[in-house]
C-alpha positions as YAML, in Angstrom:
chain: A
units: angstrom
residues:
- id: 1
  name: UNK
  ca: [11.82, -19.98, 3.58]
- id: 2
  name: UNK
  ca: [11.77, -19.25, 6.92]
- id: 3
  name: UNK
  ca: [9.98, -23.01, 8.10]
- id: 4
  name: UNK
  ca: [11.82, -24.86, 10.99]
- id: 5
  name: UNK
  ca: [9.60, -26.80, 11.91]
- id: 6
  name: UNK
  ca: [10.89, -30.58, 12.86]
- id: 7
  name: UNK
  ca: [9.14, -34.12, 11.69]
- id: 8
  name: UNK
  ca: [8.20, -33.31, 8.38]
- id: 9
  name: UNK
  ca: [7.39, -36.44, 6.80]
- id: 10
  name: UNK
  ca: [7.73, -36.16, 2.55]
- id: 11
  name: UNK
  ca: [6.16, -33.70, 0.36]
- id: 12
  name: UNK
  ca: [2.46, -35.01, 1.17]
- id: 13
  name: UNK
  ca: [2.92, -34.32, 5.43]
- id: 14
  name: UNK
  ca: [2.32, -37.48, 6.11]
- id: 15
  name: UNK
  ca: [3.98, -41.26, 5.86]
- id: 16
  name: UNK
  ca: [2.67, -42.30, 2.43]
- id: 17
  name: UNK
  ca: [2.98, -45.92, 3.80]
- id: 18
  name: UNK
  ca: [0.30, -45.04, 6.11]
- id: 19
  name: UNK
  ca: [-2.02, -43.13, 4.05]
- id: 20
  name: UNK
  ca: [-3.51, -44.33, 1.21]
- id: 21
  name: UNK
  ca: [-4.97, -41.28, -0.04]
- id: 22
  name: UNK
  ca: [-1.31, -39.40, -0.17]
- id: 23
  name: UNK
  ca: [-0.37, -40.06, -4.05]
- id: 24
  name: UNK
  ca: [-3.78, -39.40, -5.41]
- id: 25
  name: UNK
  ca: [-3.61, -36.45, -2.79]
- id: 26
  name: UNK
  ca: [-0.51, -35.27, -4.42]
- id: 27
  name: UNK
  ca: [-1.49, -35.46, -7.58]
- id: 28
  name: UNK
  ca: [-4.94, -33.15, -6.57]
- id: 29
  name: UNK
  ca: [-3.35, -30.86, -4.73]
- id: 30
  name: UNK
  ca: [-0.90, -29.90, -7.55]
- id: 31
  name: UNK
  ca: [-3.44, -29.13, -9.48]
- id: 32
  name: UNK
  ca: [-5.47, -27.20, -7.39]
- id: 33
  name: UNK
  ca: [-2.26, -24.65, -6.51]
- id: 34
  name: UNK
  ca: [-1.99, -24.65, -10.51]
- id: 35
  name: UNK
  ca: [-5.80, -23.71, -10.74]
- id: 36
  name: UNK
  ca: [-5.12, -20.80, -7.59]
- id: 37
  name: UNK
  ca: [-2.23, -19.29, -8.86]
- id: 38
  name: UNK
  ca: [-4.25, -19.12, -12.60]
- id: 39
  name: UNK
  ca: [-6.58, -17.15, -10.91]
- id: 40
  name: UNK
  ca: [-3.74, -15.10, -9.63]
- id: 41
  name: UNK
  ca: [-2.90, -16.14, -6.33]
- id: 42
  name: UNK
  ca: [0.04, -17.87, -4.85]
- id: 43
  name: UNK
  ca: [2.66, -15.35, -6.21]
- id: 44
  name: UNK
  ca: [5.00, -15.49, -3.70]
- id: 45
  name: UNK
  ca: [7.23, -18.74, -4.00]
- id: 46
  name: UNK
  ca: [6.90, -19.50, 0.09]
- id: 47
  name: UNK
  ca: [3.52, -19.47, -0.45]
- id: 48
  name: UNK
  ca: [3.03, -21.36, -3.37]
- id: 49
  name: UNK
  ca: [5.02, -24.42, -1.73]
- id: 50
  name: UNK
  ca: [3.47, -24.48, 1.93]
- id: 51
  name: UNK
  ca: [0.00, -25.21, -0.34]
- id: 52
  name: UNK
  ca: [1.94, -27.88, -2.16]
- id: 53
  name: UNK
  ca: [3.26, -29.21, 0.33]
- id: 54
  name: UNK
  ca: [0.45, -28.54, 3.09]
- id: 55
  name: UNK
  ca: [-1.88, -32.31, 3.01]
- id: 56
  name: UNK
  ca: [-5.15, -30.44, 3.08]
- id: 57
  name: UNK
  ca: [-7.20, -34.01, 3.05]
- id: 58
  name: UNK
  ca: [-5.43, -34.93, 6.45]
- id: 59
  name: UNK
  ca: [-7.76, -32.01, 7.76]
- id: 60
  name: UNK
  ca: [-11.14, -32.74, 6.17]
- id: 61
  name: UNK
  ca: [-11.30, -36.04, 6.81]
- id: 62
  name: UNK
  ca: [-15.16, -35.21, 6.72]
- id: 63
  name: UNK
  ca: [-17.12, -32.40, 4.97]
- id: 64
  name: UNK
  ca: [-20.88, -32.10, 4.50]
- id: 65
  name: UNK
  ca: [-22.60, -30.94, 1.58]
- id: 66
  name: UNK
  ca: [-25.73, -28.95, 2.07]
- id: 67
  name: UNK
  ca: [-28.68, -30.80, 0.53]
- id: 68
  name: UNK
  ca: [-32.72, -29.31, 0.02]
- id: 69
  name: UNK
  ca: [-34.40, -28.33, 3.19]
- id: 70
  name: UNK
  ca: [-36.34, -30.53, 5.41]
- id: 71
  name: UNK
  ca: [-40.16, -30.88, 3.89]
- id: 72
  name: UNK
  ca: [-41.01, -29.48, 7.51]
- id: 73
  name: UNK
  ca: [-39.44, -25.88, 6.31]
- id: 74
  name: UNK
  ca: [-36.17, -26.49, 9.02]
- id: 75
  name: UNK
  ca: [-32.91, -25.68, 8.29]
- id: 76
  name: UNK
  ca: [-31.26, -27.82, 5.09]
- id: 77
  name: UNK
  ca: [-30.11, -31.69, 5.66]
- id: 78
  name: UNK
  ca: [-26.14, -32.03, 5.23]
- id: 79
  name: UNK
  ca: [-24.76, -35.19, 3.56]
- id: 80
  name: UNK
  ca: [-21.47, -36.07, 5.34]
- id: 81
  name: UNK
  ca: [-19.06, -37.66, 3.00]
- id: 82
  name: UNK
  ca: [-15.33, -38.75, 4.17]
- id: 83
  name: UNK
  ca: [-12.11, -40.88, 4.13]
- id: 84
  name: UNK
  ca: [-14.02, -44.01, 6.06]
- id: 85
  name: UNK
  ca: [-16.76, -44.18, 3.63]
- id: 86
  name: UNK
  ca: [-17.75, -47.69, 2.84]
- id: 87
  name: UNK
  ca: [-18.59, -46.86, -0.79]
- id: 88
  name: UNK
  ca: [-14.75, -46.17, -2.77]
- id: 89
  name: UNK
  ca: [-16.82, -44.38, -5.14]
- id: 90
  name: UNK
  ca: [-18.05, -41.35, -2.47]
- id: 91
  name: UNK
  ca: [-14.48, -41.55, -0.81]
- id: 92
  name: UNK
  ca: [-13.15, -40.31, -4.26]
- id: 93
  name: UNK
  ca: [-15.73, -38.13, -4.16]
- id: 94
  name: UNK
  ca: [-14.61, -36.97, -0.94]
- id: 95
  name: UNK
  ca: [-11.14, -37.01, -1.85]
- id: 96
  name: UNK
  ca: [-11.75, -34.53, -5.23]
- id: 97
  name: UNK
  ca: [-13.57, -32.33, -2.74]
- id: 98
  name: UNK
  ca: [-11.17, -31.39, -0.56]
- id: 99
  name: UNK
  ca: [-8.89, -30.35, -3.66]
- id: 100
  name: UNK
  ca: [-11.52, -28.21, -5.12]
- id: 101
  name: UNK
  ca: [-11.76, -24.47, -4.94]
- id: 102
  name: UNK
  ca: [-14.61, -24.57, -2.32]
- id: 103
  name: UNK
  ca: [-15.18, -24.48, 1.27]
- id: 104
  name: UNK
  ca: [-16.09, -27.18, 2.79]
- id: 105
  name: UNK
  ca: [-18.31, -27.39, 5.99]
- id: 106
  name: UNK
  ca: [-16.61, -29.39, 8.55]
- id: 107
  name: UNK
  ca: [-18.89, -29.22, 11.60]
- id: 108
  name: UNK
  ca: [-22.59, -28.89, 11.55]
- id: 109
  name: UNK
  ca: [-24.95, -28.88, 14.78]
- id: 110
  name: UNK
  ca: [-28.21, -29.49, 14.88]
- id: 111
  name: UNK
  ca: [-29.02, -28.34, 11.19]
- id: 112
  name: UNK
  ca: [-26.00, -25.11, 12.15]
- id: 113
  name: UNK
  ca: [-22.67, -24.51, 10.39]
- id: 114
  name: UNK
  ca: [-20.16, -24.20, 13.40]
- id: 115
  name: UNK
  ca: [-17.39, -24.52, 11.55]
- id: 116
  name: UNK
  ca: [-15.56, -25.16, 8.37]
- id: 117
  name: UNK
  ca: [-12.51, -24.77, 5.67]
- id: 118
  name: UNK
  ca: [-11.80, -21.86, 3.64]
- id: 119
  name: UNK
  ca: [-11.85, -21.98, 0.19]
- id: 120
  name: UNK
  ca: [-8.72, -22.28, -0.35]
- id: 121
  name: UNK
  ca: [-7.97, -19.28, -3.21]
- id: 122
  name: UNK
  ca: [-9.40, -16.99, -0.43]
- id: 123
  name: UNK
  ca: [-6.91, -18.78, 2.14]
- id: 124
  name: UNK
  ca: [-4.36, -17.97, -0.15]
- id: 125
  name: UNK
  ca: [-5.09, -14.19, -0.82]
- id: 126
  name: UNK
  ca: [-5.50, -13.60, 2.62]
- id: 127
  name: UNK
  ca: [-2.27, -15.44, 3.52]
- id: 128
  name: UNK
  ca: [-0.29, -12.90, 1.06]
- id: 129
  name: UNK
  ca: [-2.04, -10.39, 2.25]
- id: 130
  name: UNK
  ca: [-0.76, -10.74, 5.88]
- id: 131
  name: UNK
  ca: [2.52, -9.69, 4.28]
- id: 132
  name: UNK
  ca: [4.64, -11.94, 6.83]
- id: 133
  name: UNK
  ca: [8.30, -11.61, 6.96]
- id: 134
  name: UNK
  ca: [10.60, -14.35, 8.24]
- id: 135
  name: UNK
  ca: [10.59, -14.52, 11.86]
- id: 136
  name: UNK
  ca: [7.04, -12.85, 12.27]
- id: 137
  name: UNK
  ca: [5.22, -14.44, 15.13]
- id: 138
  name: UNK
  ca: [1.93, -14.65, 13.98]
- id: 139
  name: UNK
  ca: [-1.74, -15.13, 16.12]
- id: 140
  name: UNK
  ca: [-4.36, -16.90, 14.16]
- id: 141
  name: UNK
  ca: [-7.87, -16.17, 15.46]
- id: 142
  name: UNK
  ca: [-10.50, -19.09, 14.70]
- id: 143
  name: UNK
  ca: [-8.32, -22.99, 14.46]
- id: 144
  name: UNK
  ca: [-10.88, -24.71, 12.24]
- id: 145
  name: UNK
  ca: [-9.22, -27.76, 11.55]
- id: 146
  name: UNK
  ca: [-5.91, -26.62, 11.93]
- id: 147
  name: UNK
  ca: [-4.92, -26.25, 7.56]
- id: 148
  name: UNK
  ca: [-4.19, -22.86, 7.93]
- id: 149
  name: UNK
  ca: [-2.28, -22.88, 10.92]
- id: 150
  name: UNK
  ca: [-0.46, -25.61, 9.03]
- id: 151
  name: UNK
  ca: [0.14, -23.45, 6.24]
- id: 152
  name: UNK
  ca: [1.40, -20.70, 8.38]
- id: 153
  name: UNK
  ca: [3.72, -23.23, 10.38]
- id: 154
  name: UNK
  ca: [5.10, -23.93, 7.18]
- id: 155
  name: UNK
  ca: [6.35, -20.67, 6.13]
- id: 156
  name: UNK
  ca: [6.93, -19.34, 8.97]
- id: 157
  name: UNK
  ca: [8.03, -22.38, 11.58]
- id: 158
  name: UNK
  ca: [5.84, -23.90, 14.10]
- id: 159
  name: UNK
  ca: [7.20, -21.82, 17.02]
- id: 160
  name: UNK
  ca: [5.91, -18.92, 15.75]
- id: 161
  name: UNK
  ca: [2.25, -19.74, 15.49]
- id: 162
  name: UNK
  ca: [-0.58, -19.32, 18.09]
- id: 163
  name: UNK
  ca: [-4.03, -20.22, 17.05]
- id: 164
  name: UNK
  ca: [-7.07, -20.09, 19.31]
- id: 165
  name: UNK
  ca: [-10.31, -21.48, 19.29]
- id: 166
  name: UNK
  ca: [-13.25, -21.03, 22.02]
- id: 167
  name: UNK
  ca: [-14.43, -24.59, 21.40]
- id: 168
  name: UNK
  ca: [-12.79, -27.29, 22.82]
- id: 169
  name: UNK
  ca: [-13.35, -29.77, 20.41]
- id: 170
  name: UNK
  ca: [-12.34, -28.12, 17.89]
- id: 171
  name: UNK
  ca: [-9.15, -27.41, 18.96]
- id: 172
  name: UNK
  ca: [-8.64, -31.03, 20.35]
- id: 173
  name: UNK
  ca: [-9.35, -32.25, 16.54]
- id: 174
  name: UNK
  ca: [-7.38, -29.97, 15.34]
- id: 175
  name: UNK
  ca: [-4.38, -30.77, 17.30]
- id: 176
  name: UNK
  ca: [-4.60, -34.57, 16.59]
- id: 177
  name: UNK
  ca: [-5.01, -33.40, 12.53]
- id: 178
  name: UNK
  ca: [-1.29, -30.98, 13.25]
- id: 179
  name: UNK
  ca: [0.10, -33.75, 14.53]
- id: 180
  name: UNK
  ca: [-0.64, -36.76, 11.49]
- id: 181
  name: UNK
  ca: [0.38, -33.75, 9.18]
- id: 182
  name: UNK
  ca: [3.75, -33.24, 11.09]
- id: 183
  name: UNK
  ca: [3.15, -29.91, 12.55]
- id: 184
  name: UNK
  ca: [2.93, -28.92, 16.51]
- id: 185
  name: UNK
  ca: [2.07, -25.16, 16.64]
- id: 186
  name: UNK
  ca: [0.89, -23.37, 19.90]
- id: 187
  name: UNK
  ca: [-2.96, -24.51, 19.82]
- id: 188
  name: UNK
  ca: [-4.92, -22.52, 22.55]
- id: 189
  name: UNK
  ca: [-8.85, -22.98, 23.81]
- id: 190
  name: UNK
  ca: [-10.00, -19.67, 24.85]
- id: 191
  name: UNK
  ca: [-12.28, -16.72, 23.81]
- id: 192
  name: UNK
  ca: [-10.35, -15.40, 20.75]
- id: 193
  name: UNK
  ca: [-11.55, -12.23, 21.10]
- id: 194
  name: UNK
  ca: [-9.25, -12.13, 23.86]
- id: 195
  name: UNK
  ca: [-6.32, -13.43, 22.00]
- id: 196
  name: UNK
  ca: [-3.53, -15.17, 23.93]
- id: 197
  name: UNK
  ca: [-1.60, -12.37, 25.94]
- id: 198
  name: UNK
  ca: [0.71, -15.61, 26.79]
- id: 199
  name: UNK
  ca: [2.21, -15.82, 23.59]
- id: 200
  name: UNK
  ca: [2.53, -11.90, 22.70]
- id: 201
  name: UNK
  ca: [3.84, -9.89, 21.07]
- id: 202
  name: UNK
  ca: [2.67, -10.13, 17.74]
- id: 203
  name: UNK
  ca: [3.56, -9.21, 14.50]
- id: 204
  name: UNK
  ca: [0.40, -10.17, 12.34]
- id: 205
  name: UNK
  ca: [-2.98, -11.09, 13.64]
- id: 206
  name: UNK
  ca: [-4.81, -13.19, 10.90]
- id: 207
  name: UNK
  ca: [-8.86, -13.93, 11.75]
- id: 208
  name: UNK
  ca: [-10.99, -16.62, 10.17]
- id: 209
  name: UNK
  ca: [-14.05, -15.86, 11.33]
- id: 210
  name: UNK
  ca: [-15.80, -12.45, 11.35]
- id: 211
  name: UNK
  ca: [-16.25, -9.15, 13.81]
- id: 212
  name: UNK
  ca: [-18.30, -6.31, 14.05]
- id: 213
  name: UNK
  ca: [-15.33, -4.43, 15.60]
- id: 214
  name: UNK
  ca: [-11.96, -4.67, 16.10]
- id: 215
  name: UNK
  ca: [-10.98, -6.52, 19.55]
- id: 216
  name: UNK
  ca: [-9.25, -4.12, 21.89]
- id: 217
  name: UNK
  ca: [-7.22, -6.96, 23.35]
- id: 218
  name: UNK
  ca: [-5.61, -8.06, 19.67]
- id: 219
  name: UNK
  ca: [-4.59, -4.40, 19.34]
- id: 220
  name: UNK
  ca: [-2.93, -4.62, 22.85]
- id: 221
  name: UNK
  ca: [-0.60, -7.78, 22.03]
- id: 222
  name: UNK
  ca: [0.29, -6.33, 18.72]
- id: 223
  name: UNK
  ca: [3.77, -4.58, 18.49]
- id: 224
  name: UNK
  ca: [3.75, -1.02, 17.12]
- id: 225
  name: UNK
  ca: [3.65, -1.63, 13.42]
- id: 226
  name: UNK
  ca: [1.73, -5.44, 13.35]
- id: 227
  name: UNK
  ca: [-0.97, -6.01, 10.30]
- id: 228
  name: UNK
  ca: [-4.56, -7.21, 11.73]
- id: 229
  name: UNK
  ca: [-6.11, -9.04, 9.11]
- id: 230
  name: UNK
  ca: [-10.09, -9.53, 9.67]
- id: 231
  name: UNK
  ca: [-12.97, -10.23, 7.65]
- id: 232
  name: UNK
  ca: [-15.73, -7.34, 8.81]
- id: 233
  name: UNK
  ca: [-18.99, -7.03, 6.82]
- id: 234
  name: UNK
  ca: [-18.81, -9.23, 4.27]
- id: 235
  name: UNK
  ca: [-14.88, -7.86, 3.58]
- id: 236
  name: UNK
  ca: [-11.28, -7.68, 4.69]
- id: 237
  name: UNK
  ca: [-9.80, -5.30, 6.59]
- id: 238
  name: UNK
  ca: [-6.17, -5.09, 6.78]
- id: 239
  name: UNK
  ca: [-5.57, -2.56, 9.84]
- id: 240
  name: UNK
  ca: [-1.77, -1.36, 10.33]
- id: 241
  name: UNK
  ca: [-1.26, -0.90, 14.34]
- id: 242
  name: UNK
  ca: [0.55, 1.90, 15.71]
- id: 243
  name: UNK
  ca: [0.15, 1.07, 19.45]
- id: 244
  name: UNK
  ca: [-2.32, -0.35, 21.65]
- id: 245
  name: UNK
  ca: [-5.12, 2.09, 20.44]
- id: 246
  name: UNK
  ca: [-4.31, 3.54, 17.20]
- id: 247
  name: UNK
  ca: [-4.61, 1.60, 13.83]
- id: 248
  name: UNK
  ca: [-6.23, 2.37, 10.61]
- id: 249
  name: UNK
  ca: [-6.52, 0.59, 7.53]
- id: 250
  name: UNK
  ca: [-8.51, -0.16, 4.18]
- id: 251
  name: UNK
  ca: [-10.33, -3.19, 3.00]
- id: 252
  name: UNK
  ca: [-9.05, -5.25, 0.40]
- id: 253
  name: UNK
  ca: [-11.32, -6.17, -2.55]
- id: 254
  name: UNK
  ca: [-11.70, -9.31, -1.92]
- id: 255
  name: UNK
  ca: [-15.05, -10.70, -0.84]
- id: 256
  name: UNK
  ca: [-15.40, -12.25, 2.51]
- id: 257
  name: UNK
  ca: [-18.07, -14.77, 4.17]
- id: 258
  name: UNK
  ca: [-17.07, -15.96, 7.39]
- id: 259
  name: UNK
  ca: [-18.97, -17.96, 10.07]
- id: 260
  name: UNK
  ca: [-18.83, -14.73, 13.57]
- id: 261
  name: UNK
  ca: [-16.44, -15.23, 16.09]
- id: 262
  name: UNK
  ca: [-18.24, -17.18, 19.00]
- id: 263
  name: UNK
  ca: [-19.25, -15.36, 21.90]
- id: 264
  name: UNK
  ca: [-19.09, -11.74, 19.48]
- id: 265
  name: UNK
  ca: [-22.17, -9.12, 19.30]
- id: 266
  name: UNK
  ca: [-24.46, -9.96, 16.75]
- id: 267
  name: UNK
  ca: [-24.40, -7.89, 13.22]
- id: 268
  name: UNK
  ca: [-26.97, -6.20, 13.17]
- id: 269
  name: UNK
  ca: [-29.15, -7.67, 10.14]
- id: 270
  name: UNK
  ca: [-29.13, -6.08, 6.42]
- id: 271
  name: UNK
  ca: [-32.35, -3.65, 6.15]
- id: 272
  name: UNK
  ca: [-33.26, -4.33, 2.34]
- id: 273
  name: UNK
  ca: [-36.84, -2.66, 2.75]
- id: 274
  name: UNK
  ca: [-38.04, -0.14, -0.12]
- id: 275
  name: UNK
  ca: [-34.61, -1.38, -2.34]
- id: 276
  name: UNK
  ca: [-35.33, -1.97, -6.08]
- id: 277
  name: UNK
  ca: [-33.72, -5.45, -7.10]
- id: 278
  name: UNK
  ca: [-30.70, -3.92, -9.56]
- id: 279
  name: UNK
  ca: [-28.70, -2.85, -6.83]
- id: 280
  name: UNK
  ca: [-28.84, -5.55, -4.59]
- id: 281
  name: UNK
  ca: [-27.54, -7.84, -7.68]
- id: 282
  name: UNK
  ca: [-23.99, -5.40, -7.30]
- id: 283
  name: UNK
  ca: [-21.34, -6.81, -4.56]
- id: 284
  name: UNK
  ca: [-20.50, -3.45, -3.86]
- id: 285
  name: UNK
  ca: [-23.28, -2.11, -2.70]
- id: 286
  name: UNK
  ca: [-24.31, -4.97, -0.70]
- id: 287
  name: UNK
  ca: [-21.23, -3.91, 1.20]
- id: 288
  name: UNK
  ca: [-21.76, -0.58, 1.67]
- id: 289
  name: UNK
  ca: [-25.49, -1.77, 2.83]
- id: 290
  name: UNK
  ca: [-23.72, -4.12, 5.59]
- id: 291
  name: UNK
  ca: [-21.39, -1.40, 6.71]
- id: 292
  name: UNK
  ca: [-24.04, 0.92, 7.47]
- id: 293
  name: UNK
  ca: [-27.23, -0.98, 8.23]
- id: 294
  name: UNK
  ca: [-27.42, 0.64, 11.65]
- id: 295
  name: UNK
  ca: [-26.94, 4.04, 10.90]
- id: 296
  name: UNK
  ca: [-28.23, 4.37, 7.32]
- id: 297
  name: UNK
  ca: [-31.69, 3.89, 5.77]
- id: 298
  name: UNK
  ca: [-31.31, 1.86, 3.02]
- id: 299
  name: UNK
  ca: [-32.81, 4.39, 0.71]
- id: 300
  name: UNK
  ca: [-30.14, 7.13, 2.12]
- id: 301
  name: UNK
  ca: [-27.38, 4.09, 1.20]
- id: 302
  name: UNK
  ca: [-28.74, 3.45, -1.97]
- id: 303
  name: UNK
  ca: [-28.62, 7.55, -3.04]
- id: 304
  name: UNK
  ca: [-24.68, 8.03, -1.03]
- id: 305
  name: UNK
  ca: [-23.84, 4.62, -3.01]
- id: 306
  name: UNK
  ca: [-24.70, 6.28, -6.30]
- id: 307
  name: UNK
  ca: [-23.69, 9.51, -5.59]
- id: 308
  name: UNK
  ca: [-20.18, 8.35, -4.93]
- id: 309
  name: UNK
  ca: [-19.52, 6.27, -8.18]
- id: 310
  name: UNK
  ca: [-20.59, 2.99, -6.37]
- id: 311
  name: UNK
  ca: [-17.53, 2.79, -4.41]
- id: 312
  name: UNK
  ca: [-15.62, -0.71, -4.26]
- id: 313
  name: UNK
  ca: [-14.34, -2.27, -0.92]
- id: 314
  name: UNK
  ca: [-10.64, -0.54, -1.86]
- id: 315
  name: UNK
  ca: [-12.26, 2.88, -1.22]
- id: 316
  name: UNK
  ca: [-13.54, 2.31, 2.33]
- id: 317
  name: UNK
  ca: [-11.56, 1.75, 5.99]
- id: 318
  name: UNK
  ca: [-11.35, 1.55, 9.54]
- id: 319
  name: UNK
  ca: [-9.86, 3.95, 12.35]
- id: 320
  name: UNK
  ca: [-8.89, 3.11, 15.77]
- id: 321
  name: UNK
  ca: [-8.39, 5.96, 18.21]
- id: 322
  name: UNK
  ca: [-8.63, 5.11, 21.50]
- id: 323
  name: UNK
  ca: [-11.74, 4.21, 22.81]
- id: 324
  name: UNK
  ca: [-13.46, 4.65, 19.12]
- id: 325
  name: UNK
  ca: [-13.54, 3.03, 16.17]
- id: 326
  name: UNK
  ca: [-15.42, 3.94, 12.82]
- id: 327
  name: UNK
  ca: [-15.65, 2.60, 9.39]
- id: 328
  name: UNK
  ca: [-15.24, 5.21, 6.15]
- id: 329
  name: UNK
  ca: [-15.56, 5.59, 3.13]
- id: 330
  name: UNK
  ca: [-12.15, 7.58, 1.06]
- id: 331
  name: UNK
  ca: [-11.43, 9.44, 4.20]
- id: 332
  name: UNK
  ca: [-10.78, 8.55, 7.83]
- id: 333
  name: UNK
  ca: [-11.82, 12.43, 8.78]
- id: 334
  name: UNK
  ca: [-14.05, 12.71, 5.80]
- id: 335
  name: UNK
  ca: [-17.89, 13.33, 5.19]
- id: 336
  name: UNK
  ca: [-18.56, 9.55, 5.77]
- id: 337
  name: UNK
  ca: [-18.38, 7.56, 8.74]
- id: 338
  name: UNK
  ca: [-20.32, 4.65, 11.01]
- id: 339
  name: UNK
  ca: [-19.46, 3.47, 13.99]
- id: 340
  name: UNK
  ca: [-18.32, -0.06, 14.89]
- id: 341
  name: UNK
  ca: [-18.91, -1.53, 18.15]
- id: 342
  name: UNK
  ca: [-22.45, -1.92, 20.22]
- id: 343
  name: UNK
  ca: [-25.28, -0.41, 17.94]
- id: 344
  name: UNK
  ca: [-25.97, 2.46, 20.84]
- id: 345
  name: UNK
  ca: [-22.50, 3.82, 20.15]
- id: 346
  name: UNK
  ca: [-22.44, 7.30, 19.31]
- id: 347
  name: UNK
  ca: [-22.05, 8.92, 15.60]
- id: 348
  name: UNK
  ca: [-18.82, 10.24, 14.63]
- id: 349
  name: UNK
  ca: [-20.07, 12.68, 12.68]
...
């Protein structure tokens, strides 16, 4: 299915000999791609066996879980729990962690979530979505610790995976967790809103962490035709490239919360003032509200929400041309549109 990848070591990725966690492991895992694919996900065959196959615990050998706030009103205390654990009982509870449908925070500094791992159903519906073909040379933007790059390695082979990360650390962990898993893609350290104009062409961009716009540079080492994938306010936008500055696309309807790319412009935050509660209990218009939070009142979002049938994610998208790029809702040249980009940009309409 496209993998050609060398030193793959048994079903679990890694020498069950010299892991002691890889039956149990097994066992987990199966069930959690049984639970995904339940839920509707995992469709396509290729898919469904790089998560069976993928050893998602050789990745997150530590996760913390988010306790009650300090008493001084700081930031919440994380409990770390992981694979070296002195107490069997919290290393199985480790172990049924990774293998549940959660993400799992995987770095924390001082009290901050740097970094972490997907939940994996959303890992999955974004992997689909990326609509890869064998032979697709793929740029993943954000390394974590490495599982998805795994994944992709697995359908698609490891020479045709790049993924970049800005911290170093990160990508040095996540190169030693490849390699125990049996996997050697291209791992970069750079700015990934720069990509890696080494390894292009592209054929599918996939992010894991989220923008307020569109990178020039990814659109520049696409080929005409590639799929950016990218979660942008709180969704996913899946933006078909025609050349190095023309692409449009629509969100999926799929909720998205990622940690922001490193180094990116702020989002501007979500104006909520003068909002009665009910409609900030509905997902879709606390889309619409991050969408437009620097052009819109959030009285004039509430009336356009209701006006239009409180739109879902599928109805709204994103245009590239050239130097520009807007967000809209039905129509790219319709009555609605916000820039994307620096908030002093100019209105498109």
């Amino acid at each position: 299915m496209g993998s050609t990848r060398t030193g793959r070591r048994g079903a679990d990725g890694a020498d069950r000999k010299s892991d002691p966690y890889a039956a149990t492991a097994a066992t987990l895992r199966a069930a959690l791609v049984r639970e995904i694919a339940e839920g509707g996900g995992l469709t396509d065959p290729a898919w469904r066996e790089a998560f069976e196959e993928v050893p998602r615990h050789v990745f997150v050998p530590r996760y913390y879980e988010a306790g009650e706030p300090s008493t001084s009103g700081g930031t919440a205390l994380y409990e770390r729990l992981g694979r070296h654990d002195a107490d069997p009982a919290r290393r199985a509870r480790w172990l049924a962690g990774v293998y549940s449908d959660a993400p799992l925070a995987t770095r924390v500094r001082d009290g901050e979530l740097v970094s972490s791992s997907s939940q994996p159903s959303l890992m999955a519906r974004m992997l689909e979505a990326l609509a890869v073909r064998d032979g697709d040379s793929v740029l993943e933007i954000g390394t974590g610790t490495g599982y998805n790059a795994a994944l992709l390695a697995h359908r698609l082979g490891e020479d045709r995976v790049t993924t970049v990360d800005i911290d170093p650390d990160i990508t040095d962990t996540a190169r030693d967790h490849l390699a125990a898993a049996g996997y050697q893609p291209t791992v970069v350290t750079g700015d990934g809103a720069l990509g890696c104009p080494s390894r292009a062409p592209f054929d599918r961009i996939i992010a894991t962490c989220a923008v307020t716009a569109l990178p020039p540079a990814w659109l520049d080492q696409c080929r005409c035709g590639a799929l950016i994938l990218a979660p942008l306010a709180t969704g996913l936008i899946a933006l078909w490239v025609a050349d190095a500055e023309h692409g449009e696309g629509r969100f999926l309807t799929t909720p998205a919360y990622f940690v922001p790319l490193r180094g990116s412009e702020p989002r501007p935050p979500v104006r909520t003032k003068g909002l009665p509660t009910e409609p900030l209990l509905e997902d879709s218009f606390r889309f619409l509200l991050n969408v437009v939070t620097a052009w819109l009142d959030p009285l004039e979002a509430l009336a356009l929400w209701e006006h239009e049938g409180r739109p879902g994610r599928e109805r709204y998208g994103v245009t590239v041309r050239e130097q520009r790029q807007w967000a809209w809702l039905d129509d790219p040249e319709g009555a609605y549109a916000w820039p994307l980009g620096p908030a002093h940009a100019e209105r498109i309409h």
